[in-house]
C-alpha positions as a printed Julia matrix, in Angstrom:
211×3 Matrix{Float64}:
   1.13  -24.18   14.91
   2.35  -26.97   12.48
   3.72  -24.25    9.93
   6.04  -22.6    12.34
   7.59  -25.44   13.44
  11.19  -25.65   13.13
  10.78  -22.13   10.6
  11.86  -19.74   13.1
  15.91  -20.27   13.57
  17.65  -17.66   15.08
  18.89  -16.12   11.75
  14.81  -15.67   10.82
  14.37  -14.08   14.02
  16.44  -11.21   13.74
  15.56  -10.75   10.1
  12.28  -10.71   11.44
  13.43   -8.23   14.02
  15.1    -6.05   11.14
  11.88   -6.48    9.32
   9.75   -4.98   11.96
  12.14   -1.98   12.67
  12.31   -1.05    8.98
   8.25   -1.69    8.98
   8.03    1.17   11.47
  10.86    3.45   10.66
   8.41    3.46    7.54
   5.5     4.04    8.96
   6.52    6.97   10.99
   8.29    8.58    7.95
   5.18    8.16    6.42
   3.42    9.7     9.37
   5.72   12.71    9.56
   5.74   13.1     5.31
   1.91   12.86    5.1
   2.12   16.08    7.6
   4.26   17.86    5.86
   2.36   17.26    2.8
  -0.84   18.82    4.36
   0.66   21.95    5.53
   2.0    22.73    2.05
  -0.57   25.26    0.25
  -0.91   23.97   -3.29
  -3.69   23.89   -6.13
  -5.64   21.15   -7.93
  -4.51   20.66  -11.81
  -7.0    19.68  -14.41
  -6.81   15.79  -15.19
  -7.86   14.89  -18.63
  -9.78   11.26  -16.73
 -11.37   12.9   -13.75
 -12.95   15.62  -15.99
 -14.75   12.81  -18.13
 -15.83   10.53  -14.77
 -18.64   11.26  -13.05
 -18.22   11.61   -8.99
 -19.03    8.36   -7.1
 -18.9     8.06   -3.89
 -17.09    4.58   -2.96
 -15.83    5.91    0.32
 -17.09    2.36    1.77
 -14.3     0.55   -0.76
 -11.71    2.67   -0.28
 -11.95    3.01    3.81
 -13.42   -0.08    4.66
 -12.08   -2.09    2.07
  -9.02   -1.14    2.17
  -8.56   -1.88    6.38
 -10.23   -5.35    5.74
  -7.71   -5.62    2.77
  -4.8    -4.69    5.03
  -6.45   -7.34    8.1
  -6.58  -10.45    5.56
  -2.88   -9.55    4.36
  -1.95  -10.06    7.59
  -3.49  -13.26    8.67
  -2.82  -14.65    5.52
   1.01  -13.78    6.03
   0.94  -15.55    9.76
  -0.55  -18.33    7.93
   2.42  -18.28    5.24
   5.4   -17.53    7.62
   7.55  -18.03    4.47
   6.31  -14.99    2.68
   5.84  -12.5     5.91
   9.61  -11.74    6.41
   9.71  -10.52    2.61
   6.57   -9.0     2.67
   7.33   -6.94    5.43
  10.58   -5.42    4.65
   9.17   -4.8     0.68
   6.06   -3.36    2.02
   8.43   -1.32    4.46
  10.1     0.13    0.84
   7.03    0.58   -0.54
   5.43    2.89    2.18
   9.15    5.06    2.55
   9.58    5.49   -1.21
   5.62    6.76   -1.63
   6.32    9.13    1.8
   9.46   10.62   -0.35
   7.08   11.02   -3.44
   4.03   12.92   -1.2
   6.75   14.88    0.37
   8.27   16.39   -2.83
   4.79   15.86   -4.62
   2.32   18.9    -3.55
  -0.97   18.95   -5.45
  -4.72   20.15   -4.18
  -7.44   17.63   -3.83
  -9.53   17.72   -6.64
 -12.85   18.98   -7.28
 -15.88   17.42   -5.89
 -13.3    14.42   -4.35
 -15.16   12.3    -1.96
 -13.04   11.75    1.28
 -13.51    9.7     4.49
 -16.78   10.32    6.57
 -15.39   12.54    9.57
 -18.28   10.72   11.63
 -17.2     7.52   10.99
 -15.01    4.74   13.13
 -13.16    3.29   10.51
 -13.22    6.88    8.86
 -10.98    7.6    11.93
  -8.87    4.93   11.76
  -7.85    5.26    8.17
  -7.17    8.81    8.64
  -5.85    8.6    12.13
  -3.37    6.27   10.44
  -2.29    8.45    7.71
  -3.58    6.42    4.78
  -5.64    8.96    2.88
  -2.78   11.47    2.81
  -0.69   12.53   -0.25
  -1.77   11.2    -3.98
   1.45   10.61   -5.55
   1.85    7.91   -6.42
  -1.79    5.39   -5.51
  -1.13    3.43   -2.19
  -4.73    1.5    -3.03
  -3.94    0.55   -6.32
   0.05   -0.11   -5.26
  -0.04   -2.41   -2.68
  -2.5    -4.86   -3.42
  -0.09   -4.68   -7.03
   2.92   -5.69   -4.6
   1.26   -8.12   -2.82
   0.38   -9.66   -6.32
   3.91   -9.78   -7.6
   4.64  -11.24   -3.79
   2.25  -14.28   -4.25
   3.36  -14.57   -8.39
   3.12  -18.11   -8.03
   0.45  -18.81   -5.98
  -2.48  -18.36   -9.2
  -5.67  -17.76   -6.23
  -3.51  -14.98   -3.95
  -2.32  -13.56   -7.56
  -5.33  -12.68   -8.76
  -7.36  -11.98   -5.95
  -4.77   -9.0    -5.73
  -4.38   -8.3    -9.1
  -8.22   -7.75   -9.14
  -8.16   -5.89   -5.49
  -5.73   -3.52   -7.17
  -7.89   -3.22  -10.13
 -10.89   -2.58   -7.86
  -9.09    0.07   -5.55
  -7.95    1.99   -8.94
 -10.87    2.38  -10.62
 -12.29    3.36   -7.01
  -9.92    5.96   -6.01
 -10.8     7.86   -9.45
 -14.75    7.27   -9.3
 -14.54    9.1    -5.98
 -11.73   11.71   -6.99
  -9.32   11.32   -4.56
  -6.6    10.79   -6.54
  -5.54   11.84  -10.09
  -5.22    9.23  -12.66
  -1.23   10.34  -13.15
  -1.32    8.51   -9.62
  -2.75    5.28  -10.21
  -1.31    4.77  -13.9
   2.0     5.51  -12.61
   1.61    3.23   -9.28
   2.24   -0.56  -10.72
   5.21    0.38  -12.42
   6.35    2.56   -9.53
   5.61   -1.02   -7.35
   7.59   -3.6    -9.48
  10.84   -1.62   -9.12
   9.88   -1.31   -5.46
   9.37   -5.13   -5.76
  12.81   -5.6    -7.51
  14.56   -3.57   -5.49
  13.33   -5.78   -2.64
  14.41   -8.81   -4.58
  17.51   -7.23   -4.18
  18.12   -6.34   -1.18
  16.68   -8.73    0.52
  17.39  -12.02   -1.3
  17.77  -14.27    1.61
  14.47  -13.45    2.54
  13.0   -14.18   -0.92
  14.34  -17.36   -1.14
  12.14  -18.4     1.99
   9.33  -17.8    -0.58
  10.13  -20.97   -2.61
  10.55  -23.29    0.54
   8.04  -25.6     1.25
């Protein structure tokens, strides 16, 4: 494809390589934290939000919309090689850092919360990859927020995740499955993520700006 050509040098490669590794040390941690989580006996607390909302059940946002959400990102990113080595290796941060906040985080699903469908494919597939576990702090409302702060100054990608993150937010507490400490607390959470990224991995920020 024309927008790989001469992008991939050998130095690109291997941070691509790192990328990937730290992608699924992440995921795994994730995996193993999320399991942890759910053999912890704990309680629901009262939430001052959820007790005013009524229960709606938006599992078909949530599930569904958040695996086509995930899909896009990813062709978008192997259409916009600059941004995927970033990407990857911030998202990577982003799913350790919330495993380390469900593992020390223990709360009960809330009343009357409206979870997958245990009947369903994609029901599966969310749950079989560990995405509905833990609610500290919102992974929803969180990553479409990174992915915004990722594509800053591209205005279309910005705000089509700015809004996604909106959307998944106000989603996750319609349904109940997940206290509104966790989705108030998840953009700010994400833009030190996102700054600790810009840290860490400046080289691979930089792509971001070349053309």
């Amino acid at each position: 494809m024309a927008f790989y050509k001469g992008f991939f040098t050998k130095e690109r490669i291997r941070s691509l390589g790192v990328g990937l590794i730290l992608f699924a040390l992440a995921v795994v941690f994730q995996f193993y934290a999320s399991a942890y989580s759910n053999r912890v006996p704990s309680n629901s607390v009262p939430d001052l939000l959820l007790g005013i909302l009524p229960i709606v059940n938006l599992n078909f946002l949530i599930v569904e919309g958040a695996l086509a959400a995930i899909a896009a990102t990813i062709i978008l990113l192997l259409f916009k090689p600059n941004y995927l080595i970033f990407s990857l290796k911030a998202a990577a941060i982003f799913i350790a850092t919330r495993a380390v906040f469900v593992s020390v985080t223990h709360l009960g699903i809330y009343p009357g919360q409206i979870g997958p469908d245990p009947t369903g494919f994609f029901d599966h597939l969310y749950t079989g990859l560990g995405l509905e576990a833990g609610f500290f702090f919102s992974g929803h409302t969180g990553l479409a927020f990174l992915m915004a702060l990722i594509f800053w100054d591209e205005r279309f990608w910005r705000f089509a995740y700015l809004i996604l993150s909106i959307a998944f937010g106000i989603s996750v507490l319609l349904a109940h499955v997940h206290y509104s400490i966790d989705v108030l607390a998840a953009p700010y959470i994400t833009y030190s993520i996102f700054k600790m990224s810009q840290y860490f991995f400046k080289e691979d920020y930089a792509l971001i700006s070349e053309k």
